[in-house]
Structure formats: structure tokens, C-alpha cells
C-alpha positions, -999 to +999 in steps of 0.1 A: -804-654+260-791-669+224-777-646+197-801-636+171-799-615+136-829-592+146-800-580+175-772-579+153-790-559+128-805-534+157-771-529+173-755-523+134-784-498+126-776-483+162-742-483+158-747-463+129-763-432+148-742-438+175-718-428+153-728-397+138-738-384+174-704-388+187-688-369+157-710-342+163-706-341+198-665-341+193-663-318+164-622-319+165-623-356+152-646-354+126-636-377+095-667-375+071-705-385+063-691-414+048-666-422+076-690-420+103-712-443+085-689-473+080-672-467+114-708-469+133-716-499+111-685-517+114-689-510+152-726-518+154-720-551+136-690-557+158-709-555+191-735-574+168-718-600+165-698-605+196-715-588+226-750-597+221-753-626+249-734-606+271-746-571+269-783-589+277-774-611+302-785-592+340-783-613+370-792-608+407-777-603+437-774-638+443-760-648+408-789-662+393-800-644+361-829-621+359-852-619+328-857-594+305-886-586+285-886-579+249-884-542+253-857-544+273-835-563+254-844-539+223-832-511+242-803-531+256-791-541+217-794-501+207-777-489+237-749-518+230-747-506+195-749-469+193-717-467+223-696-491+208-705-471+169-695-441+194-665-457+207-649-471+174-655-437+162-637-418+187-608-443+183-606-436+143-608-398+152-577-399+179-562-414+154-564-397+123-558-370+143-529-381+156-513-390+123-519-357+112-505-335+138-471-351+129-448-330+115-422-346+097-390-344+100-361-339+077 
């Protein structure tokens, strides 16, 4: 499978959603609308960009790569997308979070 821009733009619009479904899922690490947005993007385009061969490559048993058809690699690229949009979320929310249960001290 080669990388395309039809993937990278699926897994940065499902990044996006991916996102805002995590944050309202984990209501503790909310950061913002905006936030969420550019945190699911950034991820989407990430995973975009960098995971796209990998995420659709599925072999057999005996190594030797199965295909996949054209819907399955469409729901391969949004899957990809919206957990690593989830993910990178999370991982901003832990730690702004973090940062702001710090007291400091005098």
C-alpha cells in the first residue's frame, strides 16, 4: 500500500472527532472547543502522515500480506486517526492537568 493525501486528510478529519469524543468521554481533562480541535488535527495529520502504510498493511499467518479493499482501508485510515486524535488528546489533558495541580512553593 503507498501513502496517499485522500488518507492523510481522512485520518486528520478523523483525528479531529476522535478528539472531541475523548474529551467528552474524560470530562476531568477537558481543555476547550478550540483545544480539542487542533489537538485531534495535529494528531490526525500526525498518524497522517507517518502511520498510513503501516496502519493498512495486514498479513497472514504465513507473512505474506493480505489485501484490503477500498472500504477497508477507509475504515482503517478513520480508526487510525480518530485513536491517535484521542490519544494526543489524553496526553495534553494529563498534562495540563498535571501542571495545574502543582502548588507552588515558597
Amino acid at each position: 500500500m503507498t501513502w496517499t493525501l485522500w488518507g492523510l486528510a481522512v485520518q486528520t478529519v478523523a483525528g479531529f472527532f476522535g478528539a472531541h469524543a475523548a474529551a467528552s468521554a474524560a470530562h476531568e481533562h477537558r481543555f476547550g472547543f478550540i483545544g480539542h480541535s487542533l489537538t485531534g488535527l495535529v494528531g490526525g495529520a500526525l498518524s497522517g502522515a507517518f502511520l498510513q502504510e503501516a496502519a493498512v498493511t495486514i498479513v497472514t499467518g504465513s507473512g505474506s500480506e493480505n489485501p484490503s479493499t477500498t472500504v477497508e482501508i477507509a475504515v482503517i485510515h478513520a480508526l487510525t486517526g480518530a485513536v491517535v486524535g484521542a490519544i494526543l488528546m489524553f496526553a495534553v489533558g494529563f498534562v495540563r492537568s498535571a501542571r495545574s495541580d502543582k502548588t507552588p512553593h515558597a
